[in-house]
PQR file with spaces between the fields and no chain letter, atoms N, CA, C, O and H, PARSE charges and radii, in Angstrom:
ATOM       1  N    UNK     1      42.368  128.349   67.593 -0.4000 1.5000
ATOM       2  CA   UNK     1      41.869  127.144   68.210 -0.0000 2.0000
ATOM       3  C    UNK     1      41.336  126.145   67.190  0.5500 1.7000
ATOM       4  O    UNK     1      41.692  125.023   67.550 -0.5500 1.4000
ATOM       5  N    UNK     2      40.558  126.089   65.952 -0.4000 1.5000
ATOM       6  CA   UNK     2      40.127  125.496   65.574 -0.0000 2.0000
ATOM       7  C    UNK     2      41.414  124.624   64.499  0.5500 1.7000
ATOM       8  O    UNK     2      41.086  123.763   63.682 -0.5500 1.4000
ATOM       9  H    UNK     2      40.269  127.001   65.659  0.4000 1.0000
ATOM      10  N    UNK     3      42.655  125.004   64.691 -0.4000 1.5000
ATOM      11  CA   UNK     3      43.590  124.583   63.652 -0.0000 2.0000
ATOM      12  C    UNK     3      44.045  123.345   65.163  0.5500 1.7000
ATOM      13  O    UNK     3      44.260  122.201   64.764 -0.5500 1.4000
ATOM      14  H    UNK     3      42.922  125.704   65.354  0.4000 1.0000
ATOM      15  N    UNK     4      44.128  123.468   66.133 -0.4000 1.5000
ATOM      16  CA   UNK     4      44.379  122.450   67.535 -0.0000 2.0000
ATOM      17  C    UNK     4      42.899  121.347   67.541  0.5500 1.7000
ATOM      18  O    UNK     4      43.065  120.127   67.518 -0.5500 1.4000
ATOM      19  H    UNK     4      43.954  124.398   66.458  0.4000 1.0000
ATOM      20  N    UNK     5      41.859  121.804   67.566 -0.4000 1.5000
ATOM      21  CA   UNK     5      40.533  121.051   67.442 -0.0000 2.0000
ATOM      22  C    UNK     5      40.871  119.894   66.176  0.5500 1.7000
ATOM      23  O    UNK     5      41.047  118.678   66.248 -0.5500 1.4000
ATOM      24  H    UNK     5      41.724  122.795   67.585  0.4000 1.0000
ATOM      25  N    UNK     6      40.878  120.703   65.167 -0.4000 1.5000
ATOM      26  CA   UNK     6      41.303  119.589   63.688 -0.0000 2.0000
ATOM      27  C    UNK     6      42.249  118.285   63.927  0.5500 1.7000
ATOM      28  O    UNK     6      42.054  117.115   63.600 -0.5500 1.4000
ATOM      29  H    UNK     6      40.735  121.691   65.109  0.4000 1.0000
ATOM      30  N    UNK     7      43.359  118.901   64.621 -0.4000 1.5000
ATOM      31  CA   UNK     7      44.167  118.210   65.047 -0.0000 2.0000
ATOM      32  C    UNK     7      43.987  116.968   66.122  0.5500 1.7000
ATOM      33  O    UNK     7      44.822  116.066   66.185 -0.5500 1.4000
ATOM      34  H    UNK     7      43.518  119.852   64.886  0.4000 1.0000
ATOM      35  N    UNK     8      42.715  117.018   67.029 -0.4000 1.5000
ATOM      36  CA   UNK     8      42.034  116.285   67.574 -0.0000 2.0000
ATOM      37  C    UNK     8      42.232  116.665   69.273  0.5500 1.7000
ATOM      38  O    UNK     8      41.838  115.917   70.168 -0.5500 1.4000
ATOM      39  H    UNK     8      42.036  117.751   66.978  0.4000 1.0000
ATOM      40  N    UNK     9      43.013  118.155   69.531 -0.4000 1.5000
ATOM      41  CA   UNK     9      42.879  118.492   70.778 -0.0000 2.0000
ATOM      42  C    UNK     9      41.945  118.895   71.007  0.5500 1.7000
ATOM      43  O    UNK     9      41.341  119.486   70.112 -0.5500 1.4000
ATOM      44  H    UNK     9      43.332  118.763   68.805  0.4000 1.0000
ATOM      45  N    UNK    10      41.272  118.756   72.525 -0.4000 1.5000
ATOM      46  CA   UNK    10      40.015  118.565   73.088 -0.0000 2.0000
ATOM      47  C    UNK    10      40.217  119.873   74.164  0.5500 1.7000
ATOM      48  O    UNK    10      41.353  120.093   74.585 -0.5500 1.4000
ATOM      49  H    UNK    10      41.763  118.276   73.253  0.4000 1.0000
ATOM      50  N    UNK    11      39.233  120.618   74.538 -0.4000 1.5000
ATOM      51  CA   UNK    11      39.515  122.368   75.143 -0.0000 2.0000
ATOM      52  C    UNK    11      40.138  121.778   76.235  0.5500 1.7000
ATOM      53  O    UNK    11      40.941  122.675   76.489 -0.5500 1.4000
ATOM      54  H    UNK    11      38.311  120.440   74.196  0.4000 1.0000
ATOM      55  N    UNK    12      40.305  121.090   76.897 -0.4000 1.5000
ATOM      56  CA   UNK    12      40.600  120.677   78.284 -0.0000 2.0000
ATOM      57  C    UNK    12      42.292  120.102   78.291  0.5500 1.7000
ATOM      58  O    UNK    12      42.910  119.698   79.276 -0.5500 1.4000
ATOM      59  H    UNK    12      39.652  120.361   76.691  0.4000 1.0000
ATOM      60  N    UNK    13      42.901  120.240   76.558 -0.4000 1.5000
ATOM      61  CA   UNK    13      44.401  119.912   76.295 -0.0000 2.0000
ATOM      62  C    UNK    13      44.541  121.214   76.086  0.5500 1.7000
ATOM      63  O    UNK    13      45.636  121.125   76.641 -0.5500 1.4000
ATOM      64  H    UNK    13      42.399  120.569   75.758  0.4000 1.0000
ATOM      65  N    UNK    14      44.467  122.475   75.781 -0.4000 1.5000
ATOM      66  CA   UNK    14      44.626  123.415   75.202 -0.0000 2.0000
ATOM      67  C    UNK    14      45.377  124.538   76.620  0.5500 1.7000
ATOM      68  O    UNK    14      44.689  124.811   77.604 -0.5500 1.4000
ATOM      69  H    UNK    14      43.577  122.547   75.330  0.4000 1.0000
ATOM      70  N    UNK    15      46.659  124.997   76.484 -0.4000 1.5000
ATOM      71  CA   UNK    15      46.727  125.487   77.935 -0.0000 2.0000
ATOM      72  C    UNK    15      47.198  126.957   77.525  0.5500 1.7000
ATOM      73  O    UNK    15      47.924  126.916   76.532 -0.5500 1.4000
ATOM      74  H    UNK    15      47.218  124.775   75.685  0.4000 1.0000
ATOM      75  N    UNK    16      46.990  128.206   78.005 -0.4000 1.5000
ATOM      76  CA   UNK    16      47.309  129.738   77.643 -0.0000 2.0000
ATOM      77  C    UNK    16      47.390  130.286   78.740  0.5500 1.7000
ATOM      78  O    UNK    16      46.813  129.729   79.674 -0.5500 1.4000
ATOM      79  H    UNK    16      46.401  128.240   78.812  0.4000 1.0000
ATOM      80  N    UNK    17      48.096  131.496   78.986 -0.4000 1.5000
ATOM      81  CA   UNK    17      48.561  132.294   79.853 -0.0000 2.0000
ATOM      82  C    UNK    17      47.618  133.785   79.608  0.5500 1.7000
ATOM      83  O    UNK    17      47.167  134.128   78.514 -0.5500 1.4000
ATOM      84  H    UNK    17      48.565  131.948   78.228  0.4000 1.0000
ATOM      85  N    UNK    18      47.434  134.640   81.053 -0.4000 1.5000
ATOM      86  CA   UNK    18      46.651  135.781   80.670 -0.0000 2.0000
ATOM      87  C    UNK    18      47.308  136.493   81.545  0.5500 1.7000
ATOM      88  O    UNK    18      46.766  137.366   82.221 -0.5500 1.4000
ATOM      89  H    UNK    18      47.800  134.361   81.942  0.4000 1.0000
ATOM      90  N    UNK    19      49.025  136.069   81.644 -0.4000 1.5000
ATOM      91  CA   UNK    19      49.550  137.232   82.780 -0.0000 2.0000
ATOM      92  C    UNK    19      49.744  138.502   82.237  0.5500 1.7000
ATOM      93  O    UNK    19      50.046  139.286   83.136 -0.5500 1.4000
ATOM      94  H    UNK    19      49.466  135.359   81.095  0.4000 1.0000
ATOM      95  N    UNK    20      49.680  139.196   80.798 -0.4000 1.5000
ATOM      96  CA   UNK    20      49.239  140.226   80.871 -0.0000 2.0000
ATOM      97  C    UNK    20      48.383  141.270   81.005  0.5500 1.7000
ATOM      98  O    UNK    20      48.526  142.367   80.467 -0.5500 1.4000
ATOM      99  H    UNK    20      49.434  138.558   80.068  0.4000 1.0000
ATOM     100  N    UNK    21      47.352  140.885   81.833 -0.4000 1.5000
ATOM     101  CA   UNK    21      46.124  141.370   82.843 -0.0000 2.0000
ATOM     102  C    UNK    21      46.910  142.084   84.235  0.5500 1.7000
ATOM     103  O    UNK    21      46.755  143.191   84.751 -0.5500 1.4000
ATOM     104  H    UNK    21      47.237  139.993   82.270  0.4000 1.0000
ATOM     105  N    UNK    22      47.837  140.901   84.596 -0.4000 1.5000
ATOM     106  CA   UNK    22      47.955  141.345   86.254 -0.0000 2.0000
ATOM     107  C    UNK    22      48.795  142.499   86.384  0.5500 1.7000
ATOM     108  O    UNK    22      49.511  142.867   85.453 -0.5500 1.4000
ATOM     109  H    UNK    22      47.962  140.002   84.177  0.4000 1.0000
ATOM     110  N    UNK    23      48.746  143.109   87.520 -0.4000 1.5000
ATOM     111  CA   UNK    23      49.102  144.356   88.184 -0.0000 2.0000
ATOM     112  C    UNK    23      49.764  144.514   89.408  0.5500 1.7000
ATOM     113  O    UNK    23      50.805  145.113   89.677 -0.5500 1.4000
ATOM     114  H    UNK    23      48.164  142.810   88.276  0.4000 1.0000
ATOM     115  N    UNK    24      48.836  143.752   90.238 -0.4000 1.5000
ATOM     116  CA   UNK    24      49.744  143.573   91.654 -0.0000 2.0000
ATOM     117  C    UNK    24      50.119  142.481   91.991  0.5500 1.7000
ATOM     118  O    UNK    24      50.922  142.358   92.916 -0.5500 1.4000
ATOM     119  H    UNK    24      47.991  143.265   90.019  0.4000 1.0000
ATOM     120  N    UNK    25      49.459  141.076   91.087 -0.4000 1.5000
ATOM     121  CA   UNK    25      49.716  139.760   91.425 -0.0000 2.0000
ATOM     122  C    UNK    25      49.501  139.615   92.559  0.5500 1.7000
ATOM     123  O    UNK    25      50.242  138.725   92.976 -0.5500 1.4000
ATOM     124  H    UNK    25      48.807  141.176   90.335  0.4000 1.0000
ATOM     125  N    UNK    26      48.622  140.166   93.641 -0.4000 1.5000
ATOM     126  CA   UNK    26      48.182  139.400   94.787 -0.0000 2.0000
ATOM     127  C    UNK    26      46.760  139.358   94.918  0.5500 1.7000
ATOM     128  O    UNK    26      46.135  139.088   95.944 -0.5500 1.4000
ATOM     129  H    UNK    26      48.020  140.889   93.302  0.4000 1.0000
ATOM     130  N    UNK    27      46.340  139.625   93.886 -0.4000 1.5000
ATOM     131  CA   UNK    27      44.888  140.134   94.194 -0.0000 2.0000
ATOM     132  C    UNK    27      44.252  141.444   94.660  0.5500 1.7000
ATOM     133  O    UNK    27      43.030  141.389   94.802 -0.5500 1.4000
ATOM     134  H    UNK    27      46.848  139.845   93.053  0.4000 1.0000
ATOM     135  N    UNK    28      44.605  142.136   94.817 -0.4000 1.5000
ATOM     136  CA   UNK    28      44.356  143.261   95.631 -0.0000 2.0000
ATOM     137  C    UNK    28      43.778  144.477   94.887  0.5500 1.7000
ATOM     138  O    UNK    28      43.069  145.279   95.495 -0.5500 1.4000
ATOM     139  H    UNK    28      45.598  142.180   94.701  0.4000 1.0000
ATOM     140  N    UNK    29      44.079  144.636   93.528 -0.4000 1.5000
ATOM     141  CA   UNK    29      44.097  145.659   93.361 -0.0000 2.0000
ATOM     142  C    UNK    29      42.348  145.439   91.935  0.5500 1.7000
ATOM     143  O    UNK    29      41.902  146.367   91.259 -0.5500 1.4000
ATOM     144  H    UNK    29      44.655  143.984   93.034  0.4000 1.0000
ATOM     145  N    UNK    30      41.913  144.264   91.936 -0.4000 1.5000
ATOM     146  CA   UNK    30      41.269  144.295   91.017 -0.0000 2.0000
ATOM     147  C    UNK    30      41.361  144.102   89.345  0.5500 1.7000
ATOM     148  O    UNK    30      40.518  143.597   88.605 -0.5500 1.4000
ATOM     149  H    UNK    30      42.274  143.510   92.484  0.4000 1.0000
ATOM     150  N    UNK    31      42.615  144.652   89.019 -0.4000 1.5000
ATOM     151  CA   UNK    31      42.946  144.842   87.589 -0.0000 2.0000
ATOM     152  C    UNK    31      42.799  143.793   86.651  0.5500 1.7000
ATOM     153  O    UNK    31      42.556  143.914   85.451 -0.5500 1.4000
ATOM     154  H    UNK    31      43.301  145.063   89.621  0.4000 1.0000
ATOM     155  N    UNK    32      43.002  142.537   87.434 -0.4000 1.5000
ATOM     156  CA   UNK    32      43.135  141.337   86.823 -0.0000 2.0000
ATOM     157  C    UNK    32      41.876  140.454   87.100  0.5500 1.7000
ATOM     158  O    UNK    32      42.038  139.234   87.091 -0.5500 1.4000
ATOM     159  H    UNK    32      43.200  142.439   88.409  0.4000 1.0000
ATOM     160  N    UNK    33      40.987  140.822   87.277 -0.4000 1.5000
ATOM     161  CA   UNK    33      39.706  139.652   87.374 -0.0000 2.0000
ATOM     162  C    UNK    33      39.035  139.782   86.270  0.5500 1.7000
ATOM     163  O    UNK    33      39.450  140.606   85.455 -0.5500 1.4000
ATOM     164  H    UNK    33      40.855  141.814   87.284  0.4000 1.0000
ATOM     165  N    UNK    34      38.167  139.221   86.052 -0.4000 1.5000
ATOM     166  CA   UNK    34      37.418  138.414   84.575 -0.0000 2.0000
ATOM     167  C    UNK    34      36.324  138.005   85.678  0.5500 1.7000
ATOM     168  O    UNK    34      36.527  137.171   86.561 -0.5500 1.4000
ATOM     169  H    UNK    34      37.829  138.551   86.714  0.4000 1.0000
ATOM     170  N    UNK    35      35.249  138.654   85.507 -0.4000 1.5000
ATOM     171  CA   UNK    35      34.064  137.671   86.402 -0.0000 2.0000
ATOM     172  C    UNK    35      34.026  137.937   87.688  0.5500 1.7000
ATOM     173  O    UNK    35      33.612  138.994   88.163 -0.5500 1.4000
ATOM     174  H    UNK    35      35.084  139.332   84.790  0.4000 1.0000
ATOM     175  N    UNK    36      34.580  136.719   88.494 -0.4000 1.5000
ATOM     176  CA   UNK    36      34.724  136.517   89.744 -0.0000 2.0000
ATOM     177  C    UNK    36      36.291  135.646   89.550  0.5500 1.7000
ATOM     178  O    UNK    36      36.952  135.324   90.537 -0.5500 1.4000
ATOM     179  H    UNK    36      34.917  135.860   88.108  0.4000 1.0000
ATOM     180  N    UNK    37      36.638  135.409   88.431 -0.4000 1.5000
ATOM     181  CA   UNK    37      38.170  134.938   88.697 -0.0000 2.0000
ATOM     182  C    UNK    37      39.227  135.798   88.475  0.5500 1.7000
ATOM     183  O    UNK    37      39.272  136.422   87.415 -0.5500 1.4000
ATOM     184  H    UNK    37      36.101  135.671   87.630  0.4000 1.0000
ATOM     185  N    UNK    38      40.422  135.975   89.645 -0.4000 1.5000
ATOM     186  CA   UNK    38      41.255  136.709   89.537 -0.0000 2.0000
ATOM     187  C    UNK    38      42.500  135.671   88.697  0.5500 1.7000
ATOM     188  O    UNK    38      42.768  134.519   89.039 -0.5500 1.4000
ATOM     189  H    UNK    38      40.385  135.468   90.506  0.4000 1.0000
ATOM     190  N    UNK    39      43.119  136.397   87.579 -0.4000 1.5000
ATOM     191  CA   UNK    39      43.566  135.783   87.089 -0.0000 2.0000
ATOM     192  C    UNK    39      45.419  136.063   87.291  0.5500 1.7000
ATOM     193  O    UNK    39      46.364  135.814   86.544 -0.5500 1.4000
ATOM     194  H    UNK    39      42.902  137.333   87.300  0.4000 1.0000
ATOM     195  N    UNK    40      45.331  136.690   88.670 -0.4000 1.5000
ATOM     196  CA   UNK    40      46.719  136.425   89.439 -0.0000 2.0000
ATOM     197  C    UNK    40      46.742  135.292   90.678  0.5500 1.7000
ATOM     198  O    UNK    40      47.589  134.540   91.161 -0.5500 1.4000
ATOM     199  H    UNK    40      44.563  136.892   89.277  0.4000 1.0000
ATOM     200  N    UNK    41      45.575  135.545   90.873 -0.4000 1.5000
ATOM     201  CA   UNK    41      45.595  134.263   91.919 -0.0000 2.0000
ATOM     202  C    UNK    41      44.787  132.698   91.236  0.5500 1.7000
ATOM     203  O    UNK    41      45.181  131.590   91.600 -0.5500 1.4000
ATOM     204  H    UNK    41      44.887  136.156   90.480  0.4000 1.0000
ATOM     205  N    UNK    42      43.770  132.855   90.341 -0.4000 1.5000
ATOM     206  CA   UNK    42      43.662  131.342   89.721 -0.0000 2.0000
ATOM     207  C    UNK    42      44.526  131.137   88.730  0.5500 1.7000
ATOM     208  O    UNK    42      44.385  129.964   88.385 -0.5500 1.4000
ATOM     209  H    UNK    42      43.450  133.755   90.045  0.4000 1.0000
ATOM     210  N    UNK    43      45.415  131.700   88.037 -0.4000 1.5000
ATOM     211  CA   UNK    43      45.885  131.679   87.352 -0.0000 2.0000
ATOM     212  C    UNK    43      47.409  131.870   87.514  0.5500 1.7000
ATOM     213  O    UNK    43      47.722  131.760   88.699 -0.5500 1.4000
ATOM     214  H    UNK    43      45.530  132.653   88.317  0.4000 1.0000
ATOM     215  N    UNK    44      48.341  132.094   86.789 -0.4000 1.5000
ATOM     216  CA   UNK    44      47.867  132.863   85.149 -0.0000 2.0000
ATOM     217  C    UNK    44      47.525  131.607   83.677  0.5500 1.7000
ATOM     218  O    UNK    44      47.322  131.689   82.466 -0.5500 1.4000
ATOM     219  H    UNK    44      48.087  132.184   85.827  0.4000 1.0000
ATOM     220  N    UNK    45      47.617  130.641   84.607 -0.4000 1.5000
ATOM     221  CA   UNK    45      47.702  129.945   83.190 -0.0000 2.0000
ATOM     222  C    UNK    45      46.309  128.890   83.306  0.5500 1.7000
ATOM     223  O    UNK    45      46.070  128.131   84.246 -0.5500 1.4000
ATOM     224  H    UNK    45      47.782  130.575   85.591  0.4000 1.0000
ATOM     225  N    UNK    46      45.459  129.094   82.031 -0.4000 1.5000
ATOM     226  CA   UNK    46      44.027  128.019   82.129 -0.0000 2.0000
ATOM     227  C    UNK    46      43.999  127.593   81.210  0.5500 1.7000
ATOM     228  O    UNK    46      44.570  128.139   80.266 -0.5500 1.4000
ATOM     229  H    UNK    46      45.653  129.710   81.268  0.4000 1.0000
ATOM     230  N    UNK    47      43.187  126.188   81.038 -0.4000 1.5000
ATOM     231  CA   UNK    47      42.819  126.005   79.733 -0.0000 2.0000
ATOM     232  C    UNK    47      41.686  126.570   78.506  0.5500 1.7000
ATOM     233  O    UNK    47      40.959  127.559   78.594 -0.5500 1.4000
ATOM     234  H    UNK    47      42.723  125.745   81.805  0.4000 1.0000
ATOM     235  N    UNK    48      41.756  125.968   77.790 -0.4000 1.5000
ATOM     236  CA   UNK    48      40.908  127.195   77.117 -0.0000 2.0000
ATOM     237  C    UNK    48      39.081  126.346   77.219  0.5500 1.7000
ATOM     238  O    UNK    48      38.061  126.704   76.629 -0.5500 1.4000
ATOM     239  H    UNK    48      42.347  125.165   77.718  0.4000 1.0000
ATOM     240  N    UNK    49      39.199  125.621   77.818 -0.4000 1.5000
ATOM     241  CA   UNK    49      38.132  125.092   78.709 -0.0000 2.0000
ATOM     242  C    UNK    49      37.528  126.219   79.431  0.5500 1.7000
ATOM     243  O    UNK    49      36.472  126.640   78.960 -0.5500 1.4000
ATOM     244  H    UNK    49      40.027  125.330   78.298  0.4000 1.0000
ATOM     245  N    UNK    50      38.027  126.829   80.557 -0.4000 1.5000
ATOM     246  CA   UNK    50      38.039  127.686   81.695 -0.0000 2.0000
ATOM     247  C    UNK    50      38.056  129.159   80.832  0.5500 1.7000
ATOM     248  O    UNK    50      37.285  130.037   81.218 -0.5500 1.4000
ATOM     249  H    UNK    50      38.885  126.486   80.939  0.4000 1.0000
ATOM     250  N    UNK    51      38.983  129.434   79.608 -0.4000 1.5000
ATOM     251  CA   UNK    51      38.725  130.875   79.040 -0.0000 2.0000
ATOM     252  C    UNK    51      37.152  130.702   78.321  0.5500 1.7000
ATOM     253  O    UNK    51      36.553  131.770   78.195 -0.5500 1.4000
ATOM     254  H    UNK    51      39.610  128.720   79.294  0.4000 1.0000
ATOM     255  N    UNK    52      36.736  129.987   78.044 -0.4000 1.5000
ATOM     256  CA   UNK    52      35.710  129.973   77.079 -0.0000 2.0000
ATOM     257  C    UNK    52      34.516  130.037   77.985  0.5500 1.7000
ATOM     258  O    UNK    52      33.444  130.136   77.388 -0.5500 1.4000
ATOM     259  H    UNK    52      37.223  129.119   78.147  0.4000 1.0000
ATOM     260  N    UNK    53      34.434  129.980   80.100 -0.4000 1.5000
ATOM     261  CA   UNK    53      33.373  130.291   80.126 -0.0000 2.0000
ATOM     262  C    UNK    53      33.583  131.184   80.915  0.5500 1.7000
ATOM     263  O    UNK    53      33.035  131.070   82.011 -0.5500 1.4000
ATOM     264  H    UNK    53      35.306  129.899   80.584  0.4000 1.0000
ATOM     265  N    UNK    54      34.380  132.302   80.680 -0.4000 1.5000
ATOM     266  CA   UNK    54      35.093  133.569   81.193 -0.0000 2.0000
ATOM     267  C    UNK    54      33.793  134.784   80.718  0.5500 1.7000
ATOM     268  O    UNK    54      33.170  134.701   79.660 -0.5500 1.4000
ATOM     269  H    UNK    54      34.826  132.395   79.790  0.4000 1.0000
ATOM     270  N    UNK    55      33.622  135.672   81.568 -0.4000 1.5000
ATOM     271  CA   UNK    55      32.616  136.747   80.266 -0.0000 2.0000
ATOM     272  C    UNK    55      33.514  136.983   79.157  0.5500 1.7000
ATOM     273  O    UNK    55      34.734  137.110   79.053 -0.5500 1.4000
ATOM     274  H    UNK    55      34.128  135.739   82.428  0.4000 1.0000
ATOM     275  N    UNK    56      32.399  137.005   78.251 -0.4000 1.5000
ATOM     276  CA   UNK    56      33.315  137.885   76.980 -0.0000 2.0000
ATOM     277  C    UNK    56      34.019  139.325   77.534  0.5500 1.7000
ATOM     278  O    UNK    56      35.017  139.570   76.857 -0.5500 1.4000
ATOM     279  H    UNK    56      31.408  136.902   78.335  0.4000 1.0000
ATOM     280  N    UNK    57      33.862  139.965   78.193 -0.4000 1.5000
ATOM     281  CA   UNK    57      34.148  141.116   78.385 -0.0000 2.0000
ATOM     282  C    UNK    57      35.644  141.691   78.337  0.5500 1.7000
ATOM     283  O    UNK    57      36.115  142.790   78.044 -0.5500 1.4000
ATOM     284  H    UNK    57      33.051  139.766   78.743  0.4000 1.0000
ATOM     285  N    UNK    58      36.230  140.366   78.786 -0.4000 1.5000
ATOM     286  CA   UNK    58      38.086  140.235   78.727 -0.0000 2.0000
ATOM     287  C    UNK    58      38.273  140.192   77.290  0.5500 1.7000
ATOM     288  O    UNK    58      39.406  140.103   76.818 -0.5500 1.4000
ATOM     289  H    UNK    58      35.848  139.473   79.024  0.4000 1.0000
């Protein structure tokens, strides 16, 4: 990230995928949440705006 920042992108241009979390892709099964966001159903793709106030725990 900080080589995109230099560059003068701002977290809210920055876009990443975390579909290798999901499992059942409907939500159901848990595997894929971070927090309170399931990242088969808000996702899979956020900016790194939205990853950065994710728990660290992912």
């Amino acid at each position: 990230m900080p080589v995109l920042t230099n560059l003068g992108f701002k977290d809210e241009d920055v876009y990443t995928t975390l579909e290798n979390r999901m499992k059942c892709g409907l939500g159901k099964c848990g595997r894929c949440n971070i927090g309170n966001v399931y990242v088969c159903k808000d996702g899979p793709v956020f900016t790194y705006a939205q990853i950065k106030k994710l728990p660290q725990e992912f």
